[in-house]
C-alpha positions as CSV (number, residue, x, y, z in Angstrom):
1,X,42.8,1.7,0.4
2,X,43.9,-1.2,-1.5
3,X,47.7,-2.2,-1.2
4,X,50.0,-4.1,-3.2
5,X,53.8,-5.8,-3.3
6,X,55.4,-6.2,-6.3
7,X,58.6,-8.2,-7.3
8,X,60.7,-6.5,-8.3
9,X,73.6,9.0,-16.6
10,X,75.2,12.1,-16.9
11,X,73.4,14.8,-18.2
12,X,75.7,17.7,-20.4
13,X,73.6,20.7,-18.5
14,X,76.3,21.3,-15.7
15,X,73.4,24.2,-14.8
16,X,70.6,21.3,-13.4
17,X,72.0,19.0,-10.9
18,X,69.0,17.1,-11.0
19,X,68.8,16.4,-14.3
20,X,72.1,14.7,-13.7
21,X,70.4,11.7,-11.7
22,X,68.7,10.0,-15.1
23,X,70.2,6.7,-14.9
24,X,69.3,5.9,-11.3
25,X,65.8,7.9,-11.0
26,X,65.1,6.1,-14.0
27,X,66.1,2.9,-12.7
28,X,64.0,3.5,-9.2
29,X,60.9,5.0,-10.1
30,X,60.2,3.5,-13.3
31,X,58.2,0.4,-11.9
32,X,56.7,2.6,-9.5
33,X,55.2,4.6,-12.3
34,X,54.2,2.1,-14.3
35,X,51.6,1.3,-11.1
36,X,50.5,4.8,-11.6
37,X,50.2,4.8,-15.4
38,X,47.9,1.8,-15.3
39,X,45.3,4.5,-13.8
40,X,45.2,6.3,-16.6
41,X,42.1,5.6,-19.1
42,X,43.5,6.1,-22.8
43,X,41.3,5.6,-26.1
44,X,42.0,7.4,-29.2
45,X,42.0,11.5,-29.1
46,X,43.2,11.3,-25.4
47,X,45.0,14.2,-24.2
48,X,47.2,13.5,-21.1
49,X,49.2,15.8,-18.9
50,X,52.4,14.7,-16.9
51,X,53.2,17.3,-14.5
52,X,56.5,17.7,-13.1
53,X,57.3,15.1,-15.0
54,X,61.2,14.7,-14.5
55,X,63.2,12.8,-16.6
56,X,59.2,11.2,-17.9
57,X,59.2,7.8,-16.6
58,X,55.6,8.3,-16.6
59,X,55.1,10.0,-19.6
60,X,57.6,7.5,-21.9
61,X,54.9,4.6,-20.2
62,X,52.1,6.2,-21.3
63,X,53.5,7.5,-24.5
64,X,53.9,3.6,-25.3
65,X,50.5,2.9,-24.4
66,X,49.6,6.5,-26.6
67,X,51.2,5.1,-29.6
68,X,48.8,2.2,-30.2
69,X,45.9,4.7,-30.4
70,X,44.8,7.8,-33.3
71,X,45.4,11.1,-32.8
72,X,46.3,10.3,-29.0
73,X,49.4,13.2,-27.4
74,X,51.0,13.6,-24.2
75,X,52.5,16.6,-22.9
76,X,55.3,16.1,-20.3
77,X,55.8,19.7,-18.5
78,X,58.4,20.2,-16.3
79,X,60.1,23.4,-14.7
80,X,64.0,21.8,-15.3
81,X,64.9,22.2,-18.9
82,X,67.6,19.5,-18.1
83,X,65.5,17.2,-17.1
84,X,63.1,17.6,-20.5
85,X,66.4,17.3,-22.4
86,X,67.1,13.7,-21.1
87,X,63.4,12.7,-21.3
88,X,63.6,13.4,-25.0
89,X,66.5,11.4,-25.5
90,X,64.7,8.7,-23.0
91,X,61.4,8.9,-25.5
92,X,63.6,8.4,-28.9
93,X,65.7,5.7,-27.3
94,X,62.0,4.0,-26.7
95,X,60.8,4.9,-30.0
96,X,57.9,6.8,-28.7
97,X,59.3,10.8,-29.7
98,X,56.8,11.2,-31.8
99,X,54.1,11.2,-29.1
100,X,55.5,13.0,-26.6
101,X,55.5,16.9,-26.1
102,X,57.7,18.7,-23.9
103,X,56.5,21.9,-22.3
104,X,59.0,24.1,-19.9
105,X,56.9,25.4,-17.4
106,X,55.7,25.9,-14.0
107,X,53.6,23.1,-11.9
108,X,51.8,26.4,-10.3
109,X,51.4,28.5,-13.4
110,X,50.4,25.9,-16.5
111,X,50.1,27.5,-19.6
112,X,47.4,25.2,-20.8
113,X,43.9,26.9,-21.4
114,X,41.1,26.0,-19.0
115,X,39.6,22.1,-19.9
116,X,42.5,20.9,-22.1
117,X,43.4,17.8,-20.7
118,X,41.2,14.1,-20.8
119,X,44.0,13.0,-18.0
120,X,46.8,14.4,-15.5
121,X,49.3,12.8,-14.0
122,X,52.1,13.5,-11.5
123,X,54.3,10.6,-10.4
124,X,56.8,12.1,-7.1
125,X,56.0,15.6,-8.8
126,X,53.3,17.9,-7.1
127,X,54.0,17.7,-3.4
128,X,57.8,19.0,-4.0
129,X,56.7,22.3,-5.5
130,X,56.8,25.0,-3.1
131,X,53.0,25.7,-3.6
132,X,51.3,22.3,-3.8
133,X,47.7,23.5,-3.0
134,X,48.2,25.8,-6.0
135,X,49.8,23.0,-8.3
136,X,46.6,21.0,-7.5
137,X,44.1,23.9,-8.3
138,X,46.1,24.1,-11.9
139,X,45.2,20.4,-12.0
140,X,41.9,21.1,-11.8
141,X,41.7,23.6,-14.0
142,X,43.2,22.2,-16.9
143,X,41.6,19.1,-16.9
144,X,38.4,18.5,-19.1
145,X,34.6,17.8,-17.0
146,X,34.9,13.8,-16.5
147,X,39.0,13.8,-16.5
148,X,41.1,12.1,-14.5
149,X,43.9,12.9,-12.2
150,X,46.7,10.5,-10.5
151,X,48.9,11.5,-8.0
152,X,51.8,9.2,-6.6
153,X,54.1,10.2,-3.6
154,X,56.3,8.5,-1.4
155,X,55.0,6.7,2.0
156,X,58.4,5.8,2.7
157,X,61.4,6.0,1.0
158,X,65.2,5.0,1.3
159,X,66.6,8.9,0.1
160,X,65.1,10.5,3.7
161,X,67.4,8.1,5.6
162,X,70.2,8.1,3.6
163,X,70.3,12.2,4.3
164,X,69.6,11.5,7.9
165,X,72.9,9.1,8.2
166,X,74.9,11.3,6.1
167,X,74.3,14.9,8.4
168,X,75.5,12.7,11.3
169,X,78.6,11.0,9.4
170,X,80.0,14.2,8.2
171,X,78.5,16.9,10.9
172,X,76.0,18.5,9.3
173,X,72.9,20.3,10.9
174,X,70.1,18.0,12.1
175,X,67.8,20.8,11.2
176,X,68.7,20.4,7.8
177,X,67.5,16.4,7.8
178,X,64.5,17.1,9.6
179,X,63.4,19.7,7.4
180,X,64.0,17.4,4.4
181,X,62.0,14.9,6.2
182,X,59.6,17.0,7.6
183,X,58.9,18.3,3.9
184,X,57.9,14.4,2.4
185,X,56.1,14.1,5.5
186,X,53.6,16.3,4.5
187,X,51.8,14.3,2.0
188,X,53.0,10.7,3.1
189,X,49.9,9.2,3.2
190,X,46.9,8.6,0.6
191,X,44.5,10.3,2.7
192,X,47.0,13.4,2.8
193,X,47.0,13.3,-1.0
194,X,43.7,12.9,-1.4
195,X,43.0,15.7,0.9
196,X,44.9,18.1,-1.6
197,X,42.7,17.2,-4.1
198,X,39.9,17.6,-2.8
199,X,40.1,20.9,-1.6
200,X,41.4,21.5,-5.3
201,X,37.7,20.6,-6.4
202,X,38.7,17.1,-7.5
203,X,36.2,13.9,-6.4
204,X,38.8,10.8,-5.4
205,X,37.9,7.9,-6.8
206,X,40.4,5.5,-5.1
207,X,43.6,5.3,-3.1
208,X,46.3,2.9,-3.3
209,X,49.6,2.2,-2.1
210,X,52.8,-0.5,-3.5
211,X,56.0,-1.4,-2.1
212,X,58.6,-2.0,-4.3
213,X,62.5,-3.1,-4.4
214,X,64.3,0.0,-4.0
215,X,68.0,-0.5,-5.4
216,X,69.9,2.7,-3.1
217,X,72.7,0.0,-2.7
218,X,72.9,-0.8,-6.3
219,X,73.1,3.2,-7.1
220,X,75.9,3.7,-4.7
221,X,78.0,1.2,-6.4
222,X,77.1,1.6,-10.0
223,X,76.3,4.9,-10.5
224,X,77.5,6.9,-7.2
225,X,77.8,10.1,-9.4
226,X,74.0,10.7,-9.4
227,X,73.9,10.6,-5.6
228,X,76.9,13.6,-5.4
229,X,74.6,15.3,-8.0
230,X,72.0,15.5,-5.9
231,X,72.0,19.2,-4.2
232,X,70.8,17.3,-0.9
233,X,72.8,14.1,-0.6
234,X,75.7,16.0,-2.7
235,X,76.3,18.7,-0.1
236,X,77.6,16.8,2.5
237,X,79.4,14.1,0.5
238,X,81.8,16.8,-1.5
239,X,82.8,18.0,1.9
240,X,85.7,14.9,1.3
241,X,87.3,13.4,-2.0
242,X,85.1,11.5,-4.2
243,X,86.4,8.0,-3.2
244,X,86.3,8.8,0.3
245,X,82.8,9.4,-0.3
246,X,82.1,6.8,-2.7
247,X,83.4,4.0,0.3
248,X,80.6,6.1,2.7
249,X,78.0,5.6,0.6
250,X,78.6,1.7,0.5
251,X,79.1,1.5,3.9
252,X,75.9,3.0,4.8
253,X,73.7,1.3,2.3
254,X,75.3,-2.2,2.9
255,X,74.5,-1.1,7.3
256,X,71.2,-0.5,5.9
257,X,71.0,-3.6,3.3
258,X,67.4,-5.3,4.7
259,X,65.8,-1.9,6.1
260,X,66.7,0.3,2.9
261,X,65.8,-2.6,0.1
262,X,62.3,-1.2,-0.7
263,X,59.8,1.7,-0.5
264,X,56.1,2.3,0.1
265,X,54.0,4.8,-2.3
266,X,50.8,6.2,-2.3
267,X,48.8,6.9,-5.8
268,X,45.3,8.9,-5.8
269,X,43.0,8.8,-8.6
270,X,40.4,11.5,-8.7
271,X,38.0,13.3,-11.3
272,X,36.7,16.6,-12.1
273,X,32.7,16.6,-11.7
């Protein structure tokens, strides 16, 4: 497995809390996608797939790359319709709209018809679905004979101990942390991922891993009010007043300055024989 170090919003929809974390998702996972995107084979009449595609930091990446090619689409699908609302903004604000297709749908149940897709990607998607063995299969099946699929997850990330730290600042349940954890742990590794796509019928071609900066600190000062949106993180910090919280969240990321600075992800490239 080759592995590689690199250098380094408010959303209207009251209804997705997630969708309320654009500006600092965007800000964190963007360069991690862009490792991912590179996997991803385009030529004119390419059909690609982002699934759970978020806020479509993939998806805007390889829209940009789409747009320099005929007749070339992607399709970002993703169960949030707040999430989808901000990546269309994202894709006009980057001039790429026009080749970018949003579909509101389930990662287990994709509407697409059998063989649709040249490519699939999922960048920090597939392995938070409740189902991700079933997610994978619909990978499979909608991808054409000779397509690819990339899947990138976290190896280790920042968020998990930020949550830990917080349930013992404000007395929450250590269950609750270790079940977080516990749930990331499950594909934390490229040989896990690749396992899941294998047994979804998929050959893996290669897996990969990069460590990046990862700017938690930055977030907590900036833009703290994507950290309270998050239904996680957000629980325990609304338990006191905002500024209160706000000072926490600084303190804990500036205790945490040199061991929360950067994260580690897997990505798994694969094809259907």
């Amino acid at each position: 497995m080759e592995s590689e170090k690199c250098d380094g919003a408010t959303n209207s929809d009251k209804t997705d809390p997630w969708a309320t974390q654009v500006v600092s998702m965007w800000r964190m996972t963007s360069r991690f996608a862009a490792q991912a995107v590179k996997k991803i084979p385009i030529v004119p009449g390419t059909r690609i797939l982002d699934v759970a595609a978020g806020t479509g930091t993939a998806a805007i990446l390889l829209a940009e790359k789409a747009s320099h090619f005929a007749d070339t689409r992607v399709v970002a699908s993703d169960i949030s319709p707040g999430m989808l609302t901000e990546l269309r903004k994202l894709a006009d604000e980057a001039d790429v709209g026009g080749f970018v297709d949003t579909m509101e749908e389930n990662a287990m149940a994709l509407s697409a018809s059998d063989a649709t897709f040249d490519a699939v990607i999922s960048v920090f998607g597939i392995p938070l679905v409740p189902d991700p063995p079933l997610a994978a299969a619909e990978v499979h099946r909608v991808l054409k004979q000779g397509g690819v699929a990339v899947i990138m997850w976290w190896e280790q990330v920042p968020t998990i101990s930020m949550i830990r730290e917080l349930v013992q600042v404000f007395g929450g349940e250590a269950s609750e942390a270790e079940s977080f954890e516990s749930r990331f742990a499950v594909y934390d590794s490229g040989a896990k991922i690749s396992a899941l796509l294998s047994t979804a019928g998929l050959t893996v071609t290669s897996e990969d891993r990069v460590t990046l900066p990862f700017d938690l600190a930055g977030v907590a000062k900036e833009d703290p009010e994507s950290l309270f949106a998050n239904p996680i993180i957000g629980k325990h910090l609304q338990k006191i007043p905002q500024a209160q919280a706000h000072k926490e969240l600084i303190k804990l990321c500036e205790k945490h300055a040199s061991d929360w600075s950067e994260a580690t992800a897997s990505i798994v490239t694969a094809v259907k024989k």
